[in-house]
Backbone as a chain_set.jsonl record, in Angstrom:
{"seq": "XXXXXXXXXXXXXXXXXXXXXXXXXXXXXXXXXXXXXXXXXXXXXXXXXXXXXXXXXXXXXXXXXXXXXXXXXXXXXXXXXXXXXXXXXXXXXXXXXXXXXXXXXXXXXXXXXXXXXXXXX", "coords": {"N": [[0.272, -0.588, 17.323], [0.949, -2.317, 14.064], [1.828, -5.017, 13.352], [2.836, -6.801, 10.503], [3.561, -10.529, 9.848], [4.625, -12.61, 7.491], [3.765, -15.524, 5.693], [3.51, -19.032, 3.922], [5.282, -19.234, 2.262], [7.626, -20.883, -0.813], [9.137, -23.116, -2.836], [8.144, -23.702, -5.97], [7.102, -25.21, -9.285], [6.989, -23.969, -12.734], [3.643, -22.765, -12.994], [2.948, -23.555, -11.442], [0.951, -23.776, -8.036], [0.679, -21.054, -4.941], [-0.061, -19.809, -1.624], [0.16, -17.264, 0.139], [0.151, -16.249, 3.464], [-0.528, -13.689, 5.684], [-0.577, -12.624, 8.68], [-2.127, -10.468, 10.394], [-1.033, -8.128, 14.107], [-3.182, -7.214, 15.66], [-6.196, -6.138, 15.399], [-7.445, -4.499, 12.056], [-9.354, -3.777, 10.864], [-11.51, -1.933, 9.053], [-9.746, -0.018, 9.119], [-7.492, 0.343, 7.633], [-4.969, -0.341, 4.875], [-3.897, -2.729, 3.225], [-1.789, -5.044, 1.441], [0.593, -6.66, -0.722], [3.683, -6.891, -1.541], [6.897, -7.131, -3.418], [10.332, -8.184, -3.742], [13.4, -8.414, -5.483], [16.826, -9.238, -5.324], [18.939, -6.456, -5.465], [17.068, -4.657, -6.775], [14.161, -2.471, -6.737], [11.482, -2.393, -4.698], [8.379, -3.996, -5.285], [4.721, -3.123, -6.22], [2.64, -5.541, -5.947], [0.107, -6.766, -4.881], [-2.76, -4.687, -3.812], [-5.284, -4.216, -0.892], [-8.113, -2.219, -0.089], [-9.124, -0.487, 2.683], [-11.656, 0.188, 2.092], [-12.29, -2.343, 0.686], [-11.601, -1.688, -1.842], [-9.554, -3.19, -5.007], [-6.484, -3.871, -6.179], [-4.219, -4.523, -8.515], [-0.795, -5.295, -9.966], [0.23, -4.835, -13.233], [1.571, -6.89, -14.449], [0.668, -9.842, -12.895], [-1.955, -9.926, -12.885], [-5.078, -11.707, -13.281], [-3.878, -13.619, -12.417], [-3.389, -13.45, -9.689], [-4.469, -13.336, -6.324], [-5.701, -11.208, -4.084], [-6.601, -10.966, -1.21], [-8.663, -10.907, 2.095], [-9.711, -11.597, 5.706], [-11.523, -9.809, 8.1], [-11.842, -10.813, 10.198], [-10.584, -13.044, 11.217], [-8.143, -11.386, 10.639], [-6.127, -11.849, 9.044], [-4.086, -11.519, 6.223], [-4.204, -12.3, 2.469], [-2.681, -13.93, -0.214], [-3.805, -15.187, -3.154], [-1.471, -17.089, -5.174], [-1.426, -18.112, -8.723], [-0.476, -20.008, -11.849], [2.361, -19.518, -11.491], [4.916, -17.839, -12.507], [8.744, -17.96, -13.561], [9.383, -15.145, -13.419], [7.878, -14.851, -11.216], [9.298, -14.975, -8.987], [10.702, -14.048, -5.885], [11.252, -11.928, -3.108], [8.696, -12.01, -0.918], [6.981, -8.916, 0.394], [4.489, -8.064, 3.088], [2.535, -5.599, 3.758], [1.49, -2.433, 5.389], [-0.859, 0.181, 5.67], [-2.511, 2.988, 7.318], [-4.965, 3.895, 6.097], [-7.83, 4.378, 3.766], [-7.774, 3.635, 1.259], [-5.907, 2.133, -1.227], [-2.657, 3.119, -3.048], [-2.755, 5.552, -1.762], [-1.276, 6.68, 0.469], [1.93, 6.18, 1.685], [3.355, 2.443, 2.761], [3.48, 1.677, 5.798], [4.041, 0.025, 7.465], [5.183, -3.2, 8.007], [6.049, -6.839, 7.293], [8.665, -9.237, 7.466], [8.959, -10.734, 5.388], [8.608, -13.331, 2.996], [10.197, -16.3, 1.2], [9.441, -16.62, -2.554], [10.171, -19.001, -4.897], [10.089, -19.667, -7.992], [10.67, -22.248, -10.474], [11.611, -22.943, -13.859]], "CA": [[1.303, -1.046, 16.405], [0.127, -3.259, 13.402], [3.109, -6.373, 12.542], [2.669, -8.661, 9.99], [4.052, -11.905, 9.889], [4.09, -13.339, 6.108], [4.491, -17.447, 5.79], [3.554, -19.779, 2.946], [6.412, -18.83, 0.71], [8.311, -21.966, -0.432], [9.583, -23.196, -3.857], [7.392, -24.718, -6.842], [7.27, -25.329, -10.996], [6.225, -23.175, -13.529], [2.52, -22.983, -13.655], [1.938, -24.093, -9.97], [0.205, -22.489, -7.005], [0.994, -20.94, -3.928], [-0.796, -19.183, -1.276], [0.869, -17.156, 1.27], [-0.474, -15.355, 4.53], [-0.123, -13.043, 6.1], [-1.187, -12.221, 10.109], [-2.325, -8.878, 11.616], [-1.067, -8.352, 15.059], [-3.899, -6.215, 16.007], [-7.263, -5.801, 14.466], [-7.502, -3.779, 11.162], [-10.991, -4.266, 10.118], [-12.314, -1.024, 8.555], [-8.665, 0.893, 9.3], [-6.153, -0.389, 7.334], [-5.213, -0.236, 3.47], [-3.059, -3.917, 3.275], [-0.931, -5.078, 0.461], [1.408, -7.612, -1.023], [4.89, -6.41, -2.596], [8.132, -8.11, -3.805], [12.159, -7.91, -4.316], [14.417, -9.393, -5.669], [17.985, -8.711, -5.031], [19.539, -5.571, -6.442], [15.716, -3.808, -7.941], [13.687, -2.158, -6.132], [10.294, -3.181, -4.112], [7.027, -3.31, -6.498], [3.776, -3.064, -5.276], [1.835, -6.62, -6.274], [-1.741, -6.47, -4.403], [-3.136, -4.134, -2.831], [-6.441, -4.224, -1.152], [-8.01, -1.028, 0.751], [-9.914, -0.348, 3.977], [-12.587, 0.381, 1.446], [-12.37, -3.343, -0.258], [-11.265, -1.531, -3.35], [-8.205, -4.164, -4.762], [-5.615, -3.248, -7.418], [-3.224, -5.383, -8.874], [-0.004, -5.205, -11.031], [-0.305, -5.365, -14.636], [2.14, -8.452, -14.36], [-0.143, -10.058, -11.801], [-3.369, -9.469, -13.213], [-5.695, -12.636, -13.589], [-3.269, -15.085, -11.714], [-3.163, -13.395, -8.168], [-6.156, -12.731, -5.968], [-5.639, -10.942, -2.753], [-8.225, -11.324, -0.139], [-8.672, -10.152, 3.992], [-10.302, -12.148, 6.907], [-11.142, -9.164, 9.33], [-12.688, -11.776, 11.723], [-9.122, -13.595, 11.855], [-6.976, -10.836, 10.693], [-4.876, -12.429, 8.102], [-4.145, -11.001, 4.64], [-4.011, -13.573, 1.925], [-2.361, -13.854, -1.625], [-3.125, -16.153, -4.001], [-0.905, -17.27, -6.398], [-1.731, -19.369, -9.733], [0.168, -20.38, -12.897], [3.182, -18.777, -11.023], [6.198, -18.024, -13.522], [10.065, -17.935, -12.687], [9.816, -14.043, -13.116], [7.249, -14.298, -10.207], [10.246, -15.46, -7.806], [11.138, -12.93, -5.431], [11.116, -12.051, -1.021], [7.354, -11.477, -1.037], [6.491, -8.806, 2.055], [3.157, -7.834, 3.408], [2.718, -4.512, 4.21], [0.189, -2.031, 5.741], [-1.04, 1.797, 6.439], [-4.007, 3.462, 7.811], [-5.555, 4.396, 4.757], [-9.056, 4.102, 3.446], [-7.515, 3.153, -0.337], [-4.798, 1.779, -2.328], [-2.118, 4.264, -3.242], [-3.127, 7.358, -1.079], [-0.411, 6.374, 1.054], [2.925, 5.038, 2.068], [2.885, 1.438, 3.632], [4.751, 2.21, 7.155], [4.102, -1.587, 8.423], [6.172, -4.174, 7.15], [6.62, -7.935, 7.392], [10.158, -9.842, 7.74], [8.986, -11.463, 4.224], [8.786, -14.866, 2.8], [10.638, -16.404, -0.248], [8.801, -17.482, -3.328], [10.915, -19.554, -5.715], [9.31, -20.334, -9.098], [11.805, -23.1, -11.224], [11.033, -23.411, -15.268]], "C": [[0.788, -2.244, 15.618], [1.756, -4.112, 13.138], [2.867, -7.141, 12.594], [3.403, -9.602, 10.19], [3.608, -12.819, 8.915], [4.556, -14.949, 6.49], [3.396, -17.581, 4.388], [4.255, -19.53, 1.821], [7.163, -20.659, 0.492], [8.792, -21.815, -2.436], [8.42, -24.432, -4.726], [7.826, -24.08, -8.545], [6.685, -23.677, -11.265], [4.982, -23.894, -13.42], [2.057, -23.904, -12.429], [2.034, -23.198, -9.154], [1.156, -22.493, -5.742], [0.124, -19.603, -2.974], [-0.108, -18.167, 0.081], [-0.212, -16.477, 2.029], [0.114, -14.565, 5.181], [-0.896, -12.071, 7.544], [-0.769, -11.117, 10.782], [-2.065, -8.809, 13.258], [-2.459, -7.697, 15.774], [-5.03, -5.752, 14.651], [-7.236, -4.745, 13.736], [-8.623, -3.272, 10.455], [-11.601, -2.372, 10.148], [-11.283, 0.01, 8.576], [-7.878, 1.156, 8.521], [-6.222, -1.085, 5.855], [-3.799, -1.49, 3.467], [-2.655, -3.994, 1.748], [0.082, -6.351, 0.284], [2.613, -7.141, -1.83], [6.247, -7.261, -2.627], [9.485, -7.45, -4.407], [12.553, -8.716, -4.433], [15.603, -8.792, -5.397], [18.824, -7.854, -6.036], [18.098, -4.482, -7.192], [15.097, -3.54, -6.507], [12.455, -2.662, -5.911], [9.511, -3.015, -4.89], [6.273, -3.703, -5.701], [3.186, -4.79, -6.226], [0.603, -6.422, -6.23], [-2.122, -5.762, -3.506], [-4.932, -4.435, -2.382], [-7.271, -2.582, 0.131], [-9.018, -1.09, 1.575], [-11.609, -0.641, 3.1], [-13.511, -0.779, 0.644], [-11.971, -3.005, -1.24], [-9.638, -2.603, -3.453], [-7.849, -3.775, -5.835], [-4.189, -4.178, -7.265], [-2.358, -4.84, -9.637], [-0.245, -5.854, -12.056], [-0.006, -6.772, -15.239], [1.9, -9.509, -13.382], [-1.467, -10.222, -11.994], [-3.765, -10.994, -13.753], [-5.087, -13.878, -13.008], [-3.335, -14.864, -10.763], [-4.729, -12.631, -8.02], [-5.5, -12.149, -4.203], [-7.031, -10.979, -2.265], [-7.837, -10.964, 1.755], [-9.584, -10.388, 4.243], [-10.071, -11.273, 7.92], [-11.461, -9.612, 10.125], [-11.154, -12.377, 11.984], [-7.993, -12.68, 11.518], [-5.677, -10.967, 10.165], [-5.393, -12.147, 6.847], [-4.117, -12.12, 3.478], [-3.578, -13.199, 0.421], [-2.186, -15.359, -2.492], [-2.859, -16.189, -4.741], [-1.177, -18.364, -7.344], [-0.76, -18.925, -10.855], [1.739, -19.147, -12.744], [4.396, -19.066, -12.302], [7.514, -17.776, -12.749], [10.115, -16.482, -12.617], [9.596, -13.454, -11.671], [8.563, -14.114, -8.696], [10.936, -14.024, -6.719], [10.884, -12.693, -3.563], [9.756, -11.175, -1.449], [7.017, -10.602, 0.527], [4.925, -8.241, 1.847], [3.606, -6.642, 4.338], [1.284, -3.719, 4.691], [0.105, -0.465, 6.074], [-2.304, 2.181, 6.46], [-4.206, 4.633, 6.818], [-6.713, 3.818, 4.409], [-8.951, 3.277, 2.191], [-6.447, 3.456, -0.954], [-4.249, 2.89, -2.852], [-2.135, 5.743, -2.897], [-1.861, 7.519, -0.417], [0.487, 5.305, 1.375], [2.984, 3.668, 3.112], [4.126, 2.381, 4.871], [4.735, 1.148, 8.149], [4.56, -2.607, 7.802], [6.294, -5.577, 7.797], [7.838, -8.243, 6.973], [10.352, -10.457, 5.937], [9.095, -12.956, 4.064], [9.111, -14.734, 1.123], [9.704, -16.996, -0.84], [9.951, -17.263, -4.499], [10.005, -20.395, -6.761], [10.693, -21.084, -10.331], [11.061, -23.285, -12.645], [11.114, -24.789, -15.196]], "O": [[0.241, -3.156, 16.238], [2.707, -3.473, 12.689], [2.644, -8.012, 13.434], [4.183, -9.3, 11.094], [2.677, -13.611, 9.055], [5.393, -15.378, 7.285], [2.704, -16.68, 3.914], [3.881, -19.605, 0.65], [7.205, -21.48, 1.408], [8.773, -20.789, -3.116], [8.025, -25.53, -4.334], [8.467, -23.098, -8.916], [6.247, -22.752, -10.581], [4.874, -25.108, -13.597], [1.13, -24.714, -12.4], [2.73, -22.182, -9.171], [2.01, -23.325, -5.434], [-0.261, -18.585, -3.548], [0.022, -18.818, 1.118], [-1.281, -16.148, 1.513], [1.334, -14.659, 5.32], [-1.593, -11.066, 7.4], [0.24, -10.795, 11.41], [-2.905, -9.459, 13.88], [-2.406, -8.074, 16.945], [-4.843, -5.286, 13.527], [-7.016, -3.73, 14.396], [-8.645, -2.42, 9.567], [-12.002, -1.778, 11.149], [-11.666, 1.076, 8.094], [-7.398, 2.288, 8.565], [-7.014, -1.964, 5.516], [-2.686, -1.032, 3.728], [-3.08, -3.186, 0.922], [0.306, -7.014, 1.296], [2.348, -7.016, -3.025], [6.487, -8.048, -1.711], [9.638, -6.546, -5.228], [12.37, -9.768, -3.821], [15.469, -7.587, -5.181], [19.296, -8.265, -7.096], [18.331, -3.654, -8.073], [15.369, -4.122, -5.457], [12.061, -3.431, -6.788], [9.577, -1.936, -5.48], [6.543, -4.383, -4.711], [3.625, -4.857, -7.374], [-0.07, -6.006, -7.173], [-1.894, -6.079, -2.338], [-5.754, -4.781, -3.232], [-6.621, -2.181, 1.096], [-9.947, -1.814, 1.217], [-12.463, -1.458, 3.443], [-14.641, -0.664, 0.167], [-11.805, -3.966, -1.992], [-8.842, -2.793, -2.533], [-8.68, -3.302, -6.61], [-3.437, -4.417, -6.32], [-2.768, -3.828, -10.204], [-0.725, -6.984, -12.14], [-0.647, -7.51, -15.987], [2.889, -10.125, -12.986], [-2.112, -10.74, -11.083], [-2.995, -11.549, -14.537], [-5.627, -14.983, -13.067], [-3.401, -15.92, -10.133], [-5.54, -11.985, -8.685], [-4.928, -12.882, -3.396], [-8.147, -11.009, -2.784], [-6.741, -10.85, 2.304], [-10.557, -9.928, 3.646], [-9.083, -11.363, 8.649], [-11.487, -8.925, 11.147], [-10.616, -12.084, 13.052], [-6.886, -12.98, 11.967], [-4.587, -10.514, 10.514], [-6.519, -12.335, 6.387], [-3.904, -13.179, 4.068], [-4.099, -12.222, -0.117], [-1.283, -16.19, -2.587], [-3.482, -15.565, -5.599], [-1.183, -19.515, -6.907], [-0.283, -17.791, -10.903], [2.079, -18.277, -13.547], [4.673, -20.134, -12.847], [7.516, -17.454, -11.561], [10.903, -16.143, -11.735], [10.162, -12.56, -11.041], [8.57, -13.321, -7.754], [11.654, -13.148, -7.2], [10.238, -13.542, -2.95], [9.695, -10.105, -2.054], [6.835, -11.212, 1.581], [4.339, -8.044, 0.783], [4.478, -6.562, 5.203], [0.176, -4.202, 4.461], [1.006, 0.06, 6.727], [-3.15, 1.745, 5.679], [-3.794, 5.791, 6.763], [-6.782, 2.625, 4.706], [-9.761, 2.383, 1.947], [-6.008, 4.571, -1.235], [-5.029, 3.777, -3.196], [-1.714, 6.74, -3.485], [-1.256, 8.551, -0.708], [0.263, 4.096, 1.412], [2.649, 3.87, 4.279], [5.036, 3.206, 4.796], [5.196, 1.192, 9.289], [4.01, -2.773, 6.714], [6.678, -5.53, 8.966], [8.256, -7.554, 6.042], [11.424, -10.596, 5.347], [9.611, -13.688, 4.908], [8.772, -13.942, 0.243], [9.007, -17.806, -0.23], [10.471, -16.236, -4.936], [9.385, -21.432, -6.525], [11.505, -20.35, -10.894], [9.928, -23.766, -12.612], [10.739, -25.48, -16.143]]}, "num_chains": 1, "name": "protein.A"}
């Protein structure tokens, strides 16, 4: 059983950073196609970052050049960083996961509790 456990969500400006994490219960390293996605209340979940067993990484088009995902299979924590964050970014950020070789083959079916990110103009 893989469950994440996202943290560094919190509240900042326009056009400041934030980095959240996100910890694997159980080693993933060469298994496991990880991810970053977000809601807001009332819309449905979008995918943000994905990154795949493979290293291949794929971002959203509204995402692209400010967020970097990244994965420590020695410690097992997913990572997203965020730069020149806008108020659209604001949203319950979860971390998700499925045993997949690469990004979009398949449905996540592992889910974190989520963490808020609050971006203020």
């Amino acid at each position: 059983q893989v469950q994440p456990v996202e943290s560094g969500g919190g509240s900042v400006q326009a056009g400041g950073s934030l980095t959240l994490s996100c910890v694997i219960s159980r080693p993933t390293a060469g298994g496991h196609t990880m991810g970053w996605t977000r809601q807001v209340p009332g819309k449905e979940r979008d995918g943000v970052a994905c990154v795949g067993a493979d290293g291949v990484t794929t971002y959203a088009d509204s995402v692209k050049g400010r967020f970097t995902i990244s994965k420590d299979n020695v410690k097992n924590i997913l990572y997203l960083q965020m730069n020149d964050l806008r108020p659209e970014d604001s949203a319950m950020y979860y971390c998700a996961a499925v045993r997949a070789r690469q990004c979009g083959t398949l449905p996540y079916n592992y889910w974190g509790q989520g963490t808020q990110v609050t971006v203020s103009s």
